[in-house]
N, C-alpha and C positions, 0 to 999 in steps of 0.2 A: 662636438657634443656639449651639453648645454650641463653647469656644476651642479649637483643637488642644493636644494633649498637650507641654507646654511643657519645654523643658531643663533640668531640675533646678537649682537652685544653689546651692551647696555652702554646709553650717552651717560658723555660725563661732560661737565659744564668747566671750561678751564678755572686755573688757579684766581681767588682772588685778585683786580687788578688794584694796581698802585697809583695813588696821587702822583700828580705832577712834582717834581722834585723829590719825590720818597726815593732813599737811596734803595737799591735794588739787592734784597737779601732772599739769598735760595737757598730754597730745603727739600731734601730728595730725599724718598722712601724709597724699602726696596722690602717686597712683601712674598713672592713667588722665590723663597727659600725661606734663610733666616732672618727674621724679622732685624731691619736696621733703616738708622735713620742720618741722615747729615745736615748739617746748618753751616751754611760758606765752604762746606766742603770739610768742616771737620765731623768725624763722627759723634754720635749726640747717646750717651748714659739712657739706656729706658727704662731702668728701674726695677722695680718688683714684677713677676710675673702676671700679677692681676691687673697691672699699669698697662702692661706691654701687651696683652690680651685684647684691650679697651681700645686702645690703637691700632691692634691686627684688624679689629671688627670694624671700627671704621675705615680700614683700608680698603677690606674687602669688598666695602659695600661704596666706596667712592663715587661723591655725587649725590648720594643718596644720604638722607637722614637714618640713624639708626636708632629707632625708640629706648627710653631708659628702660623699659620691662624688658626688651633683647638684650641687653649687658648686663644686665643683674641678671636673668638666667644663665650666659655666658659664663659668669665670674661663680654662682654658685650652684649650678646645675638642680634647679627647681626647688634650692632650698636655701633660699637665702634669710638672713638674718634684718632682723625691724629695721637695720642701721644700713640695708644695703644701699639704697639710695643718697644717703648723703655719702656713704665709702664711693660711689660710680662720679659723684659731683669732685670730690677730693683728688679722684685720679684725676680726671680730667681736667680740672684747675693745675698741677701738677703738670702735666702732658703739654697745655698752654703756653705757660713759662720757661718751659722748654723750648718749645719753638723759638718763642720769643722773650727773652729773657728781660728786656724792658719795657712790657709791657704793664701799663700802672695797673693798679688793682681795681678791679671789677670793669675792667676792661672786654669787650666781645672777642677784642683780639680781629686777626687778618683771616689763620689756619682755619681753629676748633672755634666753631660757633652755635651756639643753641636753637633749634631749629624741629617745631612739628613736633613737641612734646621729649625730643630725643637731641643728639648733636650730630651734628654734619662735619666733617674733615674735606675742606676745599683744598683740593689739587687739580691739577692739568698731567697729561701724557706726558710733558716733559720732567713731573715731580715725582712718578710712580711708576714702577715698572707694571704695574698689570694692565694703565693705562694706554702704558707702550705696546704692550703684548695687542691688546685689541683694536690697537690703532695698525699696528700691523697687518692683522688678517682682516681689517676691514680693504686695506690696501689690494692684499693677495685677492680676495673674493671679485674685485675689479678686477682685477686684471685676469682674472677665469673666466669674468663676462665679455670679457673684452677677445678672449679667444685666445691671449696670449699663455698658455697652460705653462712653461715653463717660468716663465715670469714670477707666475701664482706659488708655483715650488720655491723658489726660491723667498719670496717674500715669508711665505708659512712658515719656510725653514727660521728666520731670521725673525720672526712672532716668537717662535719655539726655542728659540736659545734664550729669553727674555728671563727662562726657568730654570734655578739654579738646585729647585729639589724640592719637595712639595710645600703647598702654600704655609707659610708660618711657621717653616719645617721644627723651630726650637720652641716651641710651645707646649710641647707634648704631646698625650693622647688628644686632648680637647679639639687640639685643631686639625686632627683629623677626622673627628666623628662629629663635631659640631655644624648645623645646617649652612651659617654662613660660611665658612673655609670649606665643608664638603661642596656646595655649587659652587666656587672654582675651581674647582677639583674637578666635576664634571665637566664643566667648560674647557679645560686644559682638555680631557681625554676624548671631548666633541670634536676639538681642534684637530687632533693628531690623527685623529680617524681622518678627517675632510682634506688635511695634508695627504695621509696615505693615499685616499682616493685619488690625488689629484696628478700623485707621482706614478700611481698605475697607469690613467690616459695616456701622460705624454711619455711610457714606457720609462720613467726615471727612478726608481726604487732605491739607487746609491743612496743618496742625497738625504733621505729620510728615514734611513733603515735604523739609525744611532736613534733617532728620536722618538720614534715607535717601539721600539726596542725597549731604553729608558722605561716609556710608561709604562706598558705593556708589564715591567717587572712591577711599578708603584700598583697596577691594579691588581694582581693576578687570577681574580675570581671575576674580572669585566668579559664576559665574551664576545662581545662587538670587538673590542680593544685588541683581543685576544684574538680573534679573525681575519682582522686589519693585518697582525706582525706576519702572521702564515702566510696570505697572501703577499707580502711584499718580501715575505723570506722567497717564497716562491717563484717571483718576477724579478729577483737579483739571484737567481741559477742558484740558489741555497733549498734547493726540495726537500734535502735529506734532514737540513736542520728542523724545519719546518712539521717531516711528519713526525721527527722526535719530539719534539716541541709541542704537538697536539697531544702525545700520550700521555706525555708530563701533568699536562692540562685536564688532561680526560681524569687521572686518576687524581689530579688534587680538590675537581671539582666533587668528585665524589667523598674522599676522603673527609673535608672542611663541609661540603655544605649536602650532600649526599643527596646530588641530583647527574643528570649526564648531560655531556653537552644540548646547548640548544641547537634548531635549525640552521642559524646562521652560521655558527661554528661548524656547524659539520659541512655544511655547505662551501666554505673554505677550504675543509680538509679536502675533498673530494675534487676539488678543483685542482688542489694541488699534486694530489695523485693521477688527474688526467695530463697535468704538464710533466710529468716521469715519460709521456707517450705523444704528445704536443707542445710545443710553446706557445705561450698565451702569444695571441693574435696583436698585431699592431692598432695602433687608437682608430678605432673611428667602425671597428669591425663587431662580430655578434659576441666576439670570445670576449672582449672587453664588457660588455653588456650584463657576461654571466657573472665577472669578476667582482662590479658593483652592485648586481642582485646577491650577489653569498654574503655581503657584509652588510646587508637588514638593509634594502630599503634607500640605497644610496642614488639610484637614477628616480627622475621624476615620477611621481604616484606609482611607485614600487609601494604592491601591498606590506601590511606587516609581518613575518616572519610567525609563523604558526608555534608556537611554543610543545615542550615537548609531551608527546600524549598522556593523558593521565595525570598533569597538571598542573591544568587550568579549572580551576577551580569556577560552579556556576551555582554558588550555595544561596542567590536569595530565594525570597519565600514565592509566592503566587503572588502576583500584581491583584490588585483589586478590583474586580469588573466593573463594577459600577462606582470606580471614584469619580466625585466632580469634584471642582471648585478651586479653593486655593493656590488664584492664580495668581497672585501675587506672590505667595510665598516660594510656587514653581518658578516664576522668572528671577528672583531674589539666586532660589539656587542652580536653575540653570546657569545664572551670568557667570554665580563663580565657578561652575566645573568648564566655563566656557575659557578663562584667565589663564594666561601663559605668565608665568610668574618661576622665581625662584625657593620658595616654599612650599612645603606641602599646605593643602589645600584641606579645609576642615568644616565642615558643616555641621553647626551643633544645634538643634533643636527640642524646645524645651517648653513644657503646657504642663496643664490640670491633668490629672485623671483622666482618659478616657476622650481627651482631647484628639486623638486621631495623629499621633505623632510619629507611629511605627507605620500607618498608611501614606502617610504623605512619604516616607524615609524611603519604605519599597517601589512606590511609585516612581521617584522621582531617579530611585538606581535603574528600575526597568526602563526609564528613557535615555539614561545615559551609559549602560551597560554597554552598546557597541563604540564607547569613547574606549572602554580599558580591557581589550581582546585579552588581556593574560591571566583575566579571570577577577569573581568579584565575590567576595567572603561576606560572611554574615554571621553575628551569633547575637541570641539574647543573655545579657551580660546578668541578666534579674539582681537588675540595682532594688528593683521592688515589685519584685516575682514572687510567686506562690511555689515555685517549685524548688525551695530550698533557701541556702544562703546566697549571696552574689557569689557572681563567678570569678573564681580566681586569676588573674591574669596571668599567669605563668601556664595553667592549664589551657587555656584560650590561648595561647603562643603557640605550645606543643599543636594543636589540632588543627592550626592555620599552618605552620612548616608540613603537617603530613599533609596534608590539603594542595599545599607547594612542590609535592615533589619530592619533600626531607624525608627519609625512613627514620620513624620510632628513636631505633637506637642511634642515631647519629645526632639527636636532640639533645641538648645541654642541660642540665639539673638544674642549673640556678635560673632564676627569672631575668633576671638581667642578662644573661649570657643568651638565652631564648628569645631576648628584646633586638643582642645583636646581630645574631642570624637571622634573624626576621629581615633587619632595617638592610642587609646582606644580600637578602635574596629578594628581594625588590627593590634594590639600587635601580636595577636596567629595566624593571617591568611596569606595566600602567594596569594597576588593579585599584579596585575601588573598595574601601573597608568599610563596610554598615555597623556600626556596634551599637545594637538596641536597649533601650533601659540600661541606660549606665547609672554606675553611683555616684562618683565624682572623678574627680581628677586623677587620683591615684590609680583607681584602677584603670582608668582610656590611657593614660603615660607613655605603659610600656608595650602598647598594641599601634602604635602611631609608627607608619613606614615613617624614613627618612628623604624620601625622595619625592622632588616633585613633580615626579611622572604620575605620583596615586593620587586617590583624595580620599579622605574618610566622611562620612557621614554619621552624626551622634542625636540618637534621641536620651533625652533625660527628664525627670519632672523639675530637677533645678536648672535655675539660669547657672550656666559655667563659667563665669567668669572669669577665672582661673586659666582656662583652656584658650579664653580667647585670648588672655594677657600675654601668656608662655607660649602661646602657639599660633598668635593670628587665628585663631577660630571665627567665622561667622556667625552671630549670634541671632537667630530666629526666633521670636516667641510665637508660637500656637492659642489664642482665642478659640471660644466658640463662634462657628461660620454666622454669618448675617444672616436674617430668616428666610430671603429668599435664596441661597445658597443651600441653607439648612433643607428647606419644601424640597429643592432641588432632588438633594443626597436622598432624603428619605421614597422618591417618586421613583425613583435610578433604582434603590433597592428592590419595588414594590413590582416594578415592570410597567409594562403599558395594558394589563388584562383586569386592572381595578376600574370598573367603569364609577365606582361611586369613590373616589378620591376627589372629594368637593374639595374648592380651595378654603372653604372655613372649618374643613373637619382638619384637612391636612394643618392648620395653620394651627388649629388650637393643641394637638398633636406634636406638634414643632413646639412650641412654647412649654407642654408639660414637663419633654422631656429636655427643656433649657438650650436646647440646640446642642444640644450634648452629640456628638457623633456615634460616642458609645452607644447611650441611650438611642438612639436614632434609630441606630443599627438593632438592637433588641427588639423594638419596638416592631419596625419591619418584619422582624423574622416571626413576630408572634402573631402579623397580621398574613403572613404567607401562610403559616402553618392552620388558618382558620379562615379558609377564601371565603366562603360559607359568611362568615360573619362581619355584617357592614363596617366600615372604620368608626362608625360615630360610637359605637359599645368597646373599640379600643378605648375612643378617645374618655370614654365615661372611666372607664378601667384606670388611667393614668390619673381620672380627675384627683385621686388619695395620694398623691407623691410627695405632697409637702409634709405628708405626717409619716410615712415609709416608702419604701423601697421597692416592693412587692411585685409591681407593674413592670421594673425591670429586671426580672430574672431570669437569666438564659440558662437554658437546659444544658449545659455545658457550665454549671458554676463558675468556676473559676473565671469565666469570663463576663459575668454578670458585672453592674453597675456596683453592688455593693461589693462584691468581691474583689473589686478591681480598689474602691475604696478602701477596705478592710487593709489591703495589701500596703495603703500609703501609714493609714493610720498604725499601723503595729511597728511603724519605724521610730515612732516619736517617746518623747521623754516623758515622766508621770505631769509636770506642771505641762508640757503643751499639749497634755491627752486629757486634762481637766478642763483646759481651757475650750479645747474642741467640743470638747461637751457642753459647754454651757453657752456656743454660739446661738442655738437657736432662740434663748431667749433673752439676747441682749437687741434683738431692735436688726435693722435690715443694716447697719452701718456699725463699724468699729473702732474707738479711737484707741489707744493705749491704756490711757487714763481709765476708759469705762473697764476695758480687760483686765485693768489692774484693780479696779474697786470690786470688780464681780469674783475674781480669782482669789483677794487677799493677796497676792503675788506684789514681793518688792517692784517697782517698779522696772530696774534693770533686769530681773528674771521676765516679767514680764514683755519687754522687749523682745527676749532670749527667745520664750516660745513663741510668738509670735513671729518671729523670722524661721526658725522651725516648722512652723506651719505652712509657712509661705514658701520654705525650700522644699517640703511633700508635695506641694502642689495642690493644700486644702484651703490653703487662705490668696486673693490678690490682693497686691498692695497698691491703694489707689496714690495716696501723696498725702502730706502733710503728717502723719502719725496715723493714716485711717487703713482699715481691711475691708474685706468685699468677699464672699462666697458665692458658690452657685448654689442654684436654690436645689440643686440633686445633693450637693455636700451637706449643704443645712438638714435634708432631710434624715441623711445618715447619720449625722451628730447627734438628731434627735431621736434615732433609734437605740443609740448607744447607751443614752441617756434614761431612757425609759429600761431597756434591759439593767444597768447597775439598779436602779429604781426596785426592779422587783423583787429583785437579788437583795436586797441591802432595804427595805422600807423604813425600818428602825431609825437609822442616823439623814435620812434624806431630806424631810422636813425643812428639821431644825437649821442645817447645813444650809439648804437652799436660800430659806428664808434667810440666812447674815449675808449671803452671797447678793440678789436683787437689793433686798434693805439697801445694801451698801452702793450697788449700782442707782436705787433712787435716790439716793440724797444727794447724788449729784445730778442729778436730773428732775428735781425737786417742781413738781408741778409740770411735768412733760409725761408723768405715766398717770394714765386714768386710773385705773386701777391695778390690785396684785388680787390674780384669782386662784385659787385652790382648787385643785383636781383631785379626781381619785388619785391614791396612791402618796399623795403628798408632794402632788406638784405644782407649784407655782408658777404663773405666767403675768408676767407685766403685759400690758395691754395698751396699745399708743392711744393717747389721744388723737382723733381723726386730721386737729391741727400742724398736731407736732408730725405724725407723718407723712403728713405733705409735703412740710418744710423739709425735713433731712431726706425723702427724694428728690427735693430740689437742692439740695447742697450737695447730695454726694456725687461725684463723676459716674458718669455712667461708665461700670464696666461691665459690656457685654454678655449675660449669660449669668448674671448677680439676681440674688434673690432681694427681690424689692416687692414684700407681702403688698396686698390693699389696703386701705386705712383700717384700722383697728383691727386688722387680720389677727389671729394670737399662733403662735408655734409652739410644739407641742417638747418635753423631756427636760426630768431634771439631771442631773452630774453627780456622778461618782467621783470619787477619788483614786479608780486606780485602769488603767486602763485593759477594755473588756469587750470585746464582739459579742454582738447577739449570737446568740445559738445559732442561725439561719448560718451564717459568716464565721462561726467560727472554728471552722473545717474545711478553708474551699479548696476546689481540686486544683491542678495547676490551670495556670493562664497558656490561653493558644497565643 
C-alpha cells in the first residue's frame, strides 16, 4: 500500500566548502534539545540568553537567511528598543568569533554570513542535528516507496532519537511559543505521526511506541498526535491503556480548552474498542484502511476530518453579486493563500475611504473558504467605524474561542492569556481570519493564529507596515479602479434593464463620482431606485460634487460617501484637521512647504499632519514632499470648511486672508487672482498657465482632483475640527 503524502523538508545547502590546504576545522550544533555547540570537539561558551536565542533562530531556520526584523522581534517580542539593531549586529559579531576565533575584523567569516537583508548560519547534516533528523526521514520516506515498510520504521525510528527534548529546550518560554522553534515543533509531531502510520502497516507498534509516547506527552492538547499513541497503544495488545488514556484526554481537553474531542480522535477511540472484539487486520487488508482513516486523513485523498458540530465557524458577510475587477489584486492574493510555507500567512489591505477594501476582503475569503474547512471568522474591528470606539481585542478573542467551541466560562480574563488559547486552538486547524477596519498593529497582534495552517486577511486605511515587518504581511494598496473597470462595476450594479446607459452618460457618471467604488455604488442605487428616470438627470445631479457631497447620500447614512469620510476625519489631530480644511484651496497639488505657508504650521508639525492625513486615508502621497486628493475628499474638506464658515464668520476673513497671503508669496505671480465670496471666503484662482504646468508636473494618481484651468474650489478653514450638521450624527456603518 502506497505511504501517505509526506511533509516536505526543507533543503539545506551543505556547510561552507574550504580552500585547498585550509586545515579542516568542525563545528557541530545540536539544537533538538539544549541548545549546544562545539569547535574541534570542545564545547563552545554561548553566552547571554539573547546571544544564544540568535543562534537557536538561525539554526532553526538552517539554510535559509533569517531577516534582522525576525531577531529583533524574537529578542524583544514586538517591543524592541531604537538600539535593537545594532544589539542583533553585536550578537552576532560576538557569535562569529566564536566559531572562529581568528577570524580578522570585519571579516564575512566561513559560518555567519550576511545575507538578503538578514544572516544566514551555513551548515550541512553532518554540523546540525535537525539537519540529520531530516536527512533521515528523507531516507525512511524511500524506503516506504520502495515497499520496504520495515526499513522505513526503522530509519524514522533512528530520525527520531536525533531529539533529545523539545527544540531549544533551555531557552525558555519563547522557544516554545515562538513561530520559528514552534514549526519544528510541528514537524517533529508531523514526523512521529508518519512514523506511527508506518509501524501500523507493517504491524510493528514495539519499535515506536517510546517515541510517540514521548511526544504525545510534549503535546498533550495535539489530537492527531494524541490519535496516533491510542492507535498504536492499541496495535501493541495495550487496549486497556489506551481507552484510559482517551478519558484522560477527553477531560483535559475540556478542562484547558473547553472543547470535546474531534473526529479523528474519537475515531481512534472507537477503533480501539472494536479491537477488545477483533484484532486489527494484517497490512494490506480493509481493517488497516480504517486505522489510517481515524488518524485524519493518512491514506491517499482521505477527505478531511469534519470537525466537531457547532464549531465551525461560517461568520463571513454576503459575497457581493455584482463584484468585478480587481484582478490583479485577486491573483496577488490568491498566490499567497495558494503558498505552503512555514508561517502564518497575512493579507493586509489598505486604500482611501470608500475604496472597496472590505469587498475585495469578502470576496476573495468566499473563494477561498473551501481551502480552510474548520471554519472562517470575521469581525469589524471599527478601527474607523461609526458604531463606537474600536474594538477591543481581548473582547474579539472571547467571541472567536466561543465561535471555536470554548464555553464562556472556560475563557481567560487577561487578553493575552485569550491570545494563547486562541493560537491553541488553531494549532491543528485551517481557518481563515478576516479582520476588517483594523486600527493598527496593536490591536491585529493578538488576533493572529500561530499557525500556518490559517491565513488572515486585514483591511485598514493605513499602510501596516508594522505587520508586514513582524509578521511577513503582504502588503496591497487599493486605488481607484481604471474607468473602464469603474463603467464596468457601475453597469454590474445597474443590471442589463437600462436600455439608456449610453457610454457617455455612463462615463461622465464614472468620472463625477471619481471612480470611487463607494460613490459608484450610491450612485447605482439612486438610479435603481428611480428607473423611471433617464441616467443623463443623475448625471446632471452629480454635476455639484466638487462644491458638496449631496449626490452621494445613501439612505442608510452611515454608509454614505460623506459619512464614511466624517468617520476618517474625526480621527485626526486639531493641526491635521486645519490642514484638511484648507486643501481645497491650495491648488490641485501639495507640497509641504505650501501646507506649511497656508497652515502657519512649523514645518516638522506640518509634516506630522500630513502623514496623518495620509495614515486616514484623506491625503496620497505622490513622492518628492507632494500630496494628492480625490476630488470626493476635496469636496468634503470644502464642506467642512464652509460649515466652520457659518458658524464662526467673525474671525474667518481675516484668518483666511494671512493663511492664502502667505501661500501667495511663495507662489508670487502663479495666482491670478484672490477672490472674495460671500461669507468671507477667499479663493485663489490659477492662472490658466500655471495650471497646466503643475498637471503636467504632478504624477498622475489615479482618482486625484486635477480641477480645469482657472476652475476655483469652494470653503474657508476653521480652527477646530467640525462636521457639517448633515454628518454630524451618522448612523452606524453596514
Amino acid at each position: 500500500m502506497p505511504m501517505p503524502m509526506p511533509m516536505p523538508m526543507p533543503m539545506t545547502p551543505p556547510g561552507p566548502a574550504l580552500a585547498a590546504g585550509t586545515p579542516q576545522e568542525t563545528v557541530r550544533f545540536s539544537l533538538l534539545g539544549p541548545l549546544r555547540a562545539w569547535r574541534d570537539g570542545t564545547e563552545l561558551p554561548l553566552g547571554p540568553r539573547q546571544q544564544r536565542l540568535i543562534l537557536a533562530a538561525l539554526l532553526a531556520r538552517a539554510g535559509r537567511p533569517v531577516p534582522l526584523a525576525d531577531l529583533v522581534d524574537l529578542l524583544w517580542e514586538g517591543d524592541p528598543p531604537t538600539s535593537a539593531a545594532n544589539a542583533v549586529h553585536r550578537y552576532v559579531g560576538v557569535l562569529r568569533r566564536l566559531l572562529e576565533p581568528d577570524l580578522p575584523a570585519r571579516n564575512a567569516g566561513r559560518w555567519l554570513v550576511r545575507q538578503d537583508g538578514g544572516y544566514l548560519l551555513r551548515v550541512g547534516a553532518g554540523e546540525l542535528d535537525l539537519l540529520r533528523f531530516r536527512a533521515l526521514v528523507r531516507q525512511a520516506r524511500e524506503k516506504a516507496a520502495e515497499g520496504d515498510a520495515h526499513e522505513a520504521v526503522r530509519r524514522f525510528g533512528e530520525a527520531l532519537s536525533q531529539w533529545q527534548g523539545r527544540c531549544a529546550a533551555d531557552l525558555g518560554p519563547v522557544a516554545g511559543a515562538h513561530r520559528v522553534f514552534a514549526t519544528v515543533e510541528r514537524e517533529h509531531a508531523s514526523v512521529v505521526c508518519e512514523t506511527a502510520a508506518a509501524a501500523l502497516r507493517c504491524d510493528s507498534p514495539g519499535p515506536v511506541l517510546l517515541s510517540v509516547r514521548q511526544a504525545a506527552q510534549r503535546h498533550p492538547l495535539d489530537q492527531r498526535l494524541q490519535a496516533h499513541l491510542l492507535l498504536v497503544l492499541g496495535a501493541d495488545g495495550k487496549q486497556a491503556e489506551a481507552l484510559t488514556l482517551y478519558q484522560d484526554i477527553r477531560g483535559r481537553l475540556w478542562r484547558e480548552l473547553g472543547v470535546r474531542p474531534g473526529a479523528e480522535l474519537r475515531a481512534a477511540y472507537e477503533r480501539v474498542l472494536r479491537q477488545n472484539e477483533q484484532r486489527p487486520a494484517v497490512p494490506g487488508n480493509s481493517g488497516e484502511e480504517d486505522v489510517l482513516r481515524a488518524v485524519g486523513g493518512q491514506t491517499p485523498h482521505a477527505p478531511v476530518p469534519a470537525a466537531e458540530p457547532g464549531s465551525v465557524p461560517a461568520q463571513l458577510p454576503a459575497d457581493l453579486p455584482c463584484f468585478s475587477g480587481r484582478a490583479r489584486q485577486m491573483e496577488q492574493a490568491l498566490a499567497l493563500a495558494g503558498e505552503t510555507s512555514d508561517a502564518l500567512r497575512v493579507l493586509a489591505l489598505d486604500g482611501i475611504p470608500g475604496v472597496g477594501k472590505t469587498a475585495l476582503a469578502v470576496h476573495f475569503a468566499h473563494r477561498v473558504a473551501a481551502r480552510f474547512p474548520d471554519g472562517q471568522l470575521f469581525v469589524d474591528l471599527r478601527g474607523f467605524g461609526s458604531g463606537g470606539s474600536p474594538r477591543d481585542p481581548g473582547e474579539v478573542l472571547c467571541e472567536f474561542l466561543e465561535a471555536l467551541g470554548v464555553r464562556r466560562w472556560r475563557v481567560p480574563a487577561s487578553t493575552e492569556s485569550r491570545a494563547a488559547l486562541f493560537r491553541s486552538v488553531l494549532a491543528d486547524r485551517k481557518v481563515l481570519v478576516v479582520l476588517d477596519n483594523a486600527l493598527d498593529l496593536k490591536q491585529i497582534r493578538p488576533l493572529l493564529p500561530g499557525s500556518p495552517l490559517c491565513m488572515v486577511v486585514v483591511t485598514s486605511r493605513r499602510r501596516l507596515s508594522g505587520l508586514a515587518a513582524a509578521h511577513g504581511a503582504r502588503l496591497v494598496g487599493l486605488d481607484v479602479p481604471a474607468p473602464a473597470e469603474a463603467a464596468e462595476s457601475f453597469l454590474r450594479r445597474l443590471g442589463p434593464a437600462r436600455a439608456d446607459a449610453r457610454a457617455g452618460v455612463v462615463e461622465d457618471i464614472v468620472e463625477r463620482c471619481g471612480r470611487l467604488p463607494l460613490a459608484l455604488a450610491v450612485a447605482a442605487a439612486r438610479a435603481l431606485a428611480r428607473p423611471d428616470q433617464p441616467l443623463s438627470v443623475l448625471a446632471a445631479e452629480l454635476a455639484g460634487t466638487e462644491k458638496n457631497l449631496d449626490g452621494f447620500t445613501d439612505d442608510d447614512r452611515g454608509n454614505g460617501v460623506r459619512a464614511v469620510l466624517f468617520r476618517a476625519y474625526r480621527t485626526l489631530g486639531p493641526e491635521a484637521a486645519l490642514t484638511f480644511r484648507l486643501l481645497p484651496h491650495l491648488g490641485p497639488e501639495y507640497s509641504t512647504a505650501a501646507l506649511a505657508d497656508a497652515t502657519g504650521l512649523p514645518p516638522q508639525a506640518t509634516v506630522a499632519a500630513a502623514g496623518e492625513l495620509v495614515r486616514a486615508g484623506l491625503l496620497t502621497a505622490g513622492g518628492n514632499g507632494r500630496y494628492a486628493a480625490h476630488r470626493l475628499v476635496l469636496a468634503y474638506a470644502a464642506e467642512l470648511a464652509r460649515a466652520d464658515a457659518s458658524r464662526h464668520p467673525e474671525d474667518q476673513e481675516g484668518r483666511y486672508r494671512d493663511a492664502v497671503s502667505a501661500g501667495a508669496d511663495r507662489l508670487t505671480g502663479e495666482l491670478s487672482a484672490l477672490r472674495v465670496v460671500a461669507g468671507g471666503v477667499v479663493e485663489p484662482v490659477l492662472s490658466a498657465g500655471l495650471a497646466r504646468r503643475r498637471r503636467d508636473r504632478w504624477p498622475r494618481v489615479p482618482g486625484t482632483h486635477l480641477p480645469p484651468d482657472g476652475a476655483r474650489q469652494d470653503g474657508p478653514a476653521g480652527s477646530r475640527p467640525r462636521a457639517p450638521a448633515a454628518a454630524a450624527h451618522p448612523s452606524p456603518a453596514g
